[in-house]
C-alpha positions as CSV (number, residue, x, y, z in Angstrom):
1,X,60.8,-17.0,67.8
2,X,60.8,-19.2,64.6
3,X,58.4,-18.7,62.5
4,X,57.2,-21.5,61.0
5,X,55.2,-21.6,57.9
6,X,51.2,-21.7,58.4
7,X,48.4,-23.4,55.4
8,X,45.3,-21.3,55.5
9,X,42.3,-23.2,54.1
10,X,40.0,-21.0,52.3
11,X,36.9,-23.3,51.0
12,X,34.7,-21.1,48.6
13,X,31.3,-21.6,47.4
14,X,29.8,-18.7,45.7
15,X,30.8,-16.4,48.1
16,X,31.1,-13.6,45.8
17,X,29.2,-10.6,48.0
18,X,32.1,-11.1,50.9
19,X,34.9,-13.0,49.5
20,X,37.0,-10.0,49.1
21,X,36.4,-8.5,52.2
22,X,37.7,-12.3,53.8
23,X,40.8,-12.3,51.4
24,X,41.7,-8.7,52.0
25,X,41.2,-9.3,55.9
26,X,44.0,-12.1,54.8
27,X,46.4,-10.0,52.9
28,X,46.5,-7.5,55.5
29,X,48.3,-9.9,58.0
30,X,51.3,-9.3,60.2
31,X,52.5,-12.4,59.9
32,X,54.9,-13.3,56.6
33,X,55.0,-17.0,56.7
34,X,51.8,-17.9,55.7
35,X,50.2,-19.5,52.1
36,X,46.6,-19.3,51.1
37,X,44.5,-22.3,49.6
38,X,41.5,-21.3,48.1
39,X,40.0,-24.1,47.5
40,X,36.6,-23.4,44.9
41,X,33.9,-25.8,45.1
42,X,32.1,-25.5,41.5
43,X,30.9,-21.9,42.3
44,X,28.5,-20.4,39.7
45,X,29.2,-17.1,40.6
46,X,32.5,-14.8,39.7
47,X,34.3,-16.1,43.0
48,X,36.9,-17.7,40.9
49,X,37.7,-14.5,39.5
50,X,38.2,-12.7,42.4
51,X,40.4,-15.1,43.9
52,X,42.8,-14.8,40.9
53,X,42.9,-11.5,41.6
54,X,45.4,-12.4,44.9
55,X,48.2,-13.3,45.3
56,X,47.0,-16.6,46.3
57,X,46.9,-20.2,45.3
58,X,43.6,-21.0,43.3
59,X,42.3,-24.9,43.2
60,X,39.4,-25.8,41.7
61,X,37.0,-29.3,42.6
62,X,33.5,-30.0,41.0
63,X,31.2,-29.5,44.1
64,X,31.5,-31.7,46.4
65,X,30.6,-30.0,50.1
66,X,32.6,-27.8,52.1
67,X,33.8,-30.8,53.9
68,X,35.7,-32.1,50.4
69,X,36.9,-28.6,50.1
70,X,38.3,-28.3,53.3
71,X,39.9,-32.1,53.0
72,X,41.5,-31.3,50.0
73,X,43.7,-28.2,51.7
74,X,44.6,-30.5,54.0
75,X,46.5,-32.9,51.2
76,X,47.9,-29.9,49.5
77,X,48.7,-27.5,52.5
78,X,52.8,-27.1,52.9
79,X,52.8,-25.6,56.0
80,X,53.6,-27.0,59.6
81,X,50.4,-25.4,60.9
82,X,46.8,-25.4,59.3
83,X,44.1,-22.9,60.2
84,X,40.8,-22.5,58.5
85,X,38.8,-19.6,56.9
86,X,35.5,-19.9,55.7
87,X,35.4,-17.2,52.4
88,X,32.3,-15.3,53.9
89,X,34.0,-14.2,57.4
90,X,37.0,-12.3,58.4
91,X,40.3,-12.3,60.7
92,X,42.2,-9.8,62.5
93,X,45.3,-8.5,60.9
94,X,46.6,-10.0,63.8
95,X,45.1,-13.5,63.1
96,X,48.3,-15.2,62.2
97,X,50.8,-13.3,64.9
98,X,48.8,-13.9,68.1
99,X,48.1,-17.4,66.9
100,X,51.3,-18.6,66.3
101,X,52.8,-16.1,69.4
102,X,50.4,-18.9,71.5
103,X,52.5,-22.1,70.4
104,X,54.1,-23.5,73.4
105,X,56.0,-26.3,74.1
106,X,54.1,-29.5,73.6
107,X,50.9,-27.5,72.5
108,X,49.1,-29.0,69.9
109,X,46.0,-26.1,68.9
110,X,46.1,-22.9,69.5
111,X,42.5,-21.3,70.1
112,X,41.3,-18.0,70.0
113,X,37.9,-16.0,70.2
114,X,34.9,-14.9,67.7
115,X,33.1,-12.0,67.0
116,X,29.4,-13.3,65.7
117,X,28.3,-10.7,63.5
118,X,24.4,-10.4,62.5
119,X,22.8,-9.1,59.0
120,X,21.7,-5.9,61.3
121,X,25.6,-5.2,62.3
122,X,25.0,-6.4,66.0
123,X,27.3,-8.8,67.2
124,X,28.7,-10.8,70.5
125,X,31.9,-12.0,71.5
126,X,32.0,-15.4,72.7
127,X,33.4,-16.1,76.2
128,X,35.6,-18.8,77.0
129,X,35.4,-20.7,80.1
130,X,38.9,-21.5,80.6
131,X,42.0,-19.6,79.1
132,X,45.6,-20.9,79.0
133,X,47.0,-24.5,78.7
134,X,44.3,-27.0,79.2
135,X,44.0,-30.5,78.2
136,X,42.0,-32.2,76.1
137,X,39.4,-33.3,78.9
138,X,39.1,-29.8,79.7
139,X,39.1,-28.3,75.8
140,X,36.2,-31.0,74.9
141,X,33.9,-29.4,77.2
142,X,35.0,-25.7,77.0
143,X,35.8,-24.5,73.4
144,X,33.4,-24.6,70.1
145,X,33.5,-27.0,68.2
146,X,33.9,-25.2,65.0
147,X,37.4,-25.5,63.2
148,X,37.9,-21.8,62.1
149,X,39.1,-20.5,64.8
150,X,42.3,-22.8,65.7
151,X,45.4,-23.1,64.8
152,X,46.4,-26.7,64.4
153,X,49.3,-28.7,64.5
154,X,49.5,-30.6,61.0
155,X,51.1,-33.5,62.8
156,X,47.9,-34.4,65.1
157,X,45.6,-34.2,62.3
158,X,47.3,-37.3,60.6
159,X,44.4,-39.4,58.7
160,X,41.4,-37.2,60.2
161,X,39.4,-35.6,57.9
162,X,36.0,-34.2,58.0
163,X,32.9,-36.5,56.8
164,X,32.2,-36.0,53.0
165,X,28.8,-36.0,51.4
166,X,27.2,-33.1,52.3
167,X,26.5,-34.0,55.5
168,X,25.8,-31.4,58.0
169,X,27.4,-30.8,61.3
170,X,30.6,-32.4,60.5
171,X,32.5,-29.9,62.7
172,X,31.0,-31.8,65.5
173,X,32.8,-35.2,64.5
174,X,36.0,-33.7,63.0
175,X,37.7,-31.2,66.1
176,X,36.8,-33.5,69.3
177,X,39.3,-36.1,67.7
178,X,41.8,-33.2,67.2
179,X,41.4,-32.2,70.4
180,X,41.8,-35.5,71.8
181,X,45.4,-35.8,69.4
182,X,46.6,-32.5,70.5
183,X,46.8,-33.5,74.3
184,X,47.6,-29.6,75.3
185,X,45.5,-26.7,74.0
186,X,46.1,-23.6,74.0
187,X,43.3,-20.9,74.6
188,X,44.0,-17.4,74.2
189,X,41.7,-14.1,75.2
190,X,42.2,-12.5,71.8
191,X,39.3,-12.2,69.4
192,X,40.3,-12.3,66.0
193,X,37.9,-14.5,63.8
194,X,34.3,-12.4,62.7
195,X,31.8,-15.1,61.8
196,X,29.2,-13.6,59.9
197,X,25.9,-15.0,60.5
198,X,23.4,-14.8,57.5
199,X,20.2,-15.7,57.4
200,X,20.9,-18.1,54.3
201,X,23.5,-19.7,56.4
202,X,23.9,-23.4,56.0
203,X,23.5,-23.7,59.3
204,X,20.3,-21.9,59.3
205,X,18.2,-24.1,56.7
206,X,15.6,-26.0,57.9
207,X,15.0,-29.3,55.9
208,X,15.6,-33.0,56.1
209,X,19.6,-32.6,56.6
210,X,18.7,-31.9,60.1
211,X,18.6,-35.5,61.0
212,X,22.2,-35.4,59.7
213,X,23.3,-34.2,63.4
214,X,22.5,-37.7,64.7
215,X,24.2,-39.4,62.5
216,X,27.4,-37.8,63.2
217,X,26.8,-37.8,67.1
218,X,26.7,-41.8,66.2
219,X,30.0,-41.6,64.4
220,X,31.4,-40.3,67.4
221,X,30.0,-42.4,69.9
222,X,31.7,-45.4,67.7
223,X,35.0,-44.0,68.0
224,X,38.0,-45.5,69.7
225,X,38.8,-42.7,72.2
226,X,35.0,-42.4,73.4
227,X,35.7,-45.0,76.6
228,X,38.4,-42.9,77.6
229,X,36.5,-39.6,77.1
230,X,33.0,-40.7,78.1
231,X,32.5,-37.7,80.1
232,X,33.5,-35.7,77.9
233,X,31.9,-37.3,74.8
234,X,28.7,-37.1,76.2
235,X,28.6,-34.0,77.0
236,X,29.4,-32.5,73.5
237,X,26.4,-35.3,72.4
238,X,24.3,-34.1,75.2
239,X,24.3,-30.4,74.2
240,X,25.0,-31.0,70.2
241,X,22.0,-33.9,69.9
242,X,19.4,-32.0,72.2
243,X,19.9,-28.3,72.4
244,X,21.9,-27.7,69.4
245,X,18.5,-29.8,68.2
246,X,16.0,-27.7,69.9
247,X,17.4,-23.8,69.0
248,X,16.6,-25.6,65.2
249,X,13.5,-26.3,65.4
250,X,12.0,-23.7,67.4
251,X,10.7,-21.7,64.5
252,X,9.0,-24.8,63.3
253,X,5.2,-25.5,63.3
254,X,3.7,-27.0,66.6
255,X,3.6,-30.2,65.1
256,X,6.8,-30.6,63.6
257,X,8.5,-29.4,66.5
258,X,7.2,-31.8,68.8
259,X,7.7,-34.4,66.6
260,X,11.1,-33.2,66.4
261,X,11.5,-32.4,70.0
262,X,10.5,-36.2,70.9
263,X,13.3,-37.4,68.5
264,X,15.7,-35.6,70.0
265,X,14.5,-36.5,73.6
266,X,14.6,-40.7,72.8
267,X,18.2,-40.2,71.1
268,X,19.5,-38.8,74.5
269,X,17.8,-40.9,76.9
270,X,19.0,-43.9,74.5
271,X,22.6,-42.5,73.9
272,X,23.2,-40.9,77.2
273,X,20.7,-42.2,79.9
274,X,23.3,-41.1,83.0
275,X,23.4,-37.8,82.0
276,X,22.1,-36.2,85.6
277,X,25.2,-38.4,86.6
278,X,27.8,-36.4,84.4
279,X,30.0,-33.7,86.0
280,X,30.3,-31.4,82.9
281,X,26.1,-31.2,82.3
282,X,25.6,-30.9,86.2
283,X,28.2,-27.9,86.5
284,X,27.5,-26.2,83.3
285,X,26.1,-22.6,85.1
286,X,25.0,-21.3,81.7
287,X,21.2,-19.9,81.7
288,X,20.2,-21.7,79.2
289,X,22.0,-24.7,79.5
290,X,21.4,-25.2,83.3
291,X,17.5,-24.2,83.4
292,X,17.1,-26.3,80.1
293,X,18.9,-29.7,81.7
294,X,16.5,-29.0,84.3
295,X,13.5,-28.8,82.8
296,X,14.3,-31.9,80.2
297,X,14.7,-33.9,83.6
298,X,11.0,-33.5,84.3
299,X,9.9,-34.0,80.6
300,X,8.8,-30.3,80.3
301,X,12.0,-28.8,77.4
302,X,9.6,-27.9,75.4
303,X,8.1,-24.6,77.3
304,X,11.7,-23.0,76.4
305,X,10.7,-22.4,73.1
306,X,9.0,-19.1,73.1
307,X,11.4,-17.6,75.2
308,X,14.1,-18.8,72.8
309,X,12.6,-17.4,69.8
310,X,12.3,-14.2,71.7
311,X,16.1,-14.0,72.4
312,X,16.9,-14.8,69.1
313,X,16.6,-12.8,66.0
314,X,13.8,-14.7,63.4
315,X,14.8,-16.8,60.8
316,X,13.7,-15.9,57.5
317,X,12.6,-19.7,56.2
């Protein structure tokens, strides 16, 4: 088949420890057609240096967020196809190949799987609950939200950018409304993206920005395809604004995660009051998921806590 030329998005901020090991995983591709956009976010470090070192195309931005980073190889990416690479993880060398070998007729994203990776070397693979061609209902409810992991038809991303400022959670606003533009998904079984999960993770910092996640939860709710994706919408506000919430603030003080644990509480039963009425939260079998829905019905989420923190390694705050 064709093989049509694909942007990867590298946004780097001081990424020094592991950016070589993500641009050598790129390097060592199967697949010829590709560019690289490293896009540097003012990094302190000697990142910019090591990225001159490829055979890669170096831009640099005063910092402004991942999100500008990422927005900005959208404007300069050439290619027919954009995928994303965050500069402390890793692909396959057969990223590219099993990506692209996924494009099918009408098929607007092509999705594959992740190997999480901990500090400790232990990892998991996630598990997909639907693989194949699936639509856009069914992709809203099924695959991450993240954007690393996808390949993406320039065409359908059109004016949609991710929210600049800093903000937090962004992901969660930005790949619903691709989705909904790419109409057909694709899901394949391969797993070729290794997110590395480190303890000093953005995602893993416990401070004010939290709030940032309902904010964007309210930026989708305003959006012009929510009445035809209700369902679907708020499901991914349902999980995103209450247990995406709660596996947060877990490790907080009793206090603070109550006080927390009611705020998320009020946003749902404001945002989403019918959720017991909503086929995807209903159906959704997952332990944790299913028990939790469950046990927020009856005003009693929080006793989930301890056994959380159990199941999941400690954060080092």
């Amino acid at each position: 088949m064709k093989q049509p030329l694909v942007s990867i998005i590298v946004p780097v901020y001081n990424c020094e420890p592991y950016l070589r090991r993500c641009l050598d995983s790129l390097l060592k591709q199967d697949y010829a057609n590709f560019e690289v956009l490293c896009i540097d976010d003012g990094s302190k470090d000697n990142s910019a240096q090591i990225i001159k070192e490829y055979p890669f195309k170096y831009f640099y931005q005063e910092n402004a967020g991942q999100a500008a980073a990422r927005n900005r190889g959208i404007e300069l990416a050439n290619g027919e196809w954009i995928c994303f690479v965050d500069g402390d993880d890793a692909v396959n060398e057969k990223y590219l190949s099993s990506l692209v070998a996924g494009i099918k007729e009408d098929v607007g994203m092509v999705v594959c799987r992740i190997n999480r990776i901990n500090e400790d070397g232990k990892y998991n693979v996630d598990v997909m609950k639907k693989y194949g061609v699936i639509t856009a209902n069914e992709a809203l409810c099924t695959i991450n939200i993240g954007p690393t992991n996808k390949l993406i038809k320039k065409e359908i991303i059109g004016k949609c950018r991710f929210i600049e400022g800093k903000l937090r959670f962004e992901d969660i606003l930005f790949t619903p409304e691709l989705l909904v533009n790419a109409k057909k998904i694709n899901v394949i079984e391969d797993v070729l993206y290794d997110y590395y999960v480190r303890e000093n993770s953005t995602m893993r910092r416990f401070d004010k920005t939290l709030d940032d996640i309902f904010t964007v939860l309210d930026k989708l709710l305003s959006k012009d395809f929510y009445k035809e994706y209700k369902e679907e919408i708020d499901y991914i506000v349902f999980k995103n604004g209450l247990f995406g919430h709660f596996s947060r603030i877990v490790y907080f003080d009793r206090n603070t995660f109550k006080k927390e644990l009611k705020k998320a509480s009020d946003y749902i039963k404001k945002n989403v009051p019918d959720y017991w009425n909503n086929k995807y939260i209903r159906n959704d079998k997952q332990a944790y998921f299913f028990v939790g829905t469950r046990l927020f019905k009856i005003n009693m989420l929080g006793i989930l806590a301890l056994p959380l923190k159990l199941m999941e390694k400690r954060v080092n705050r």
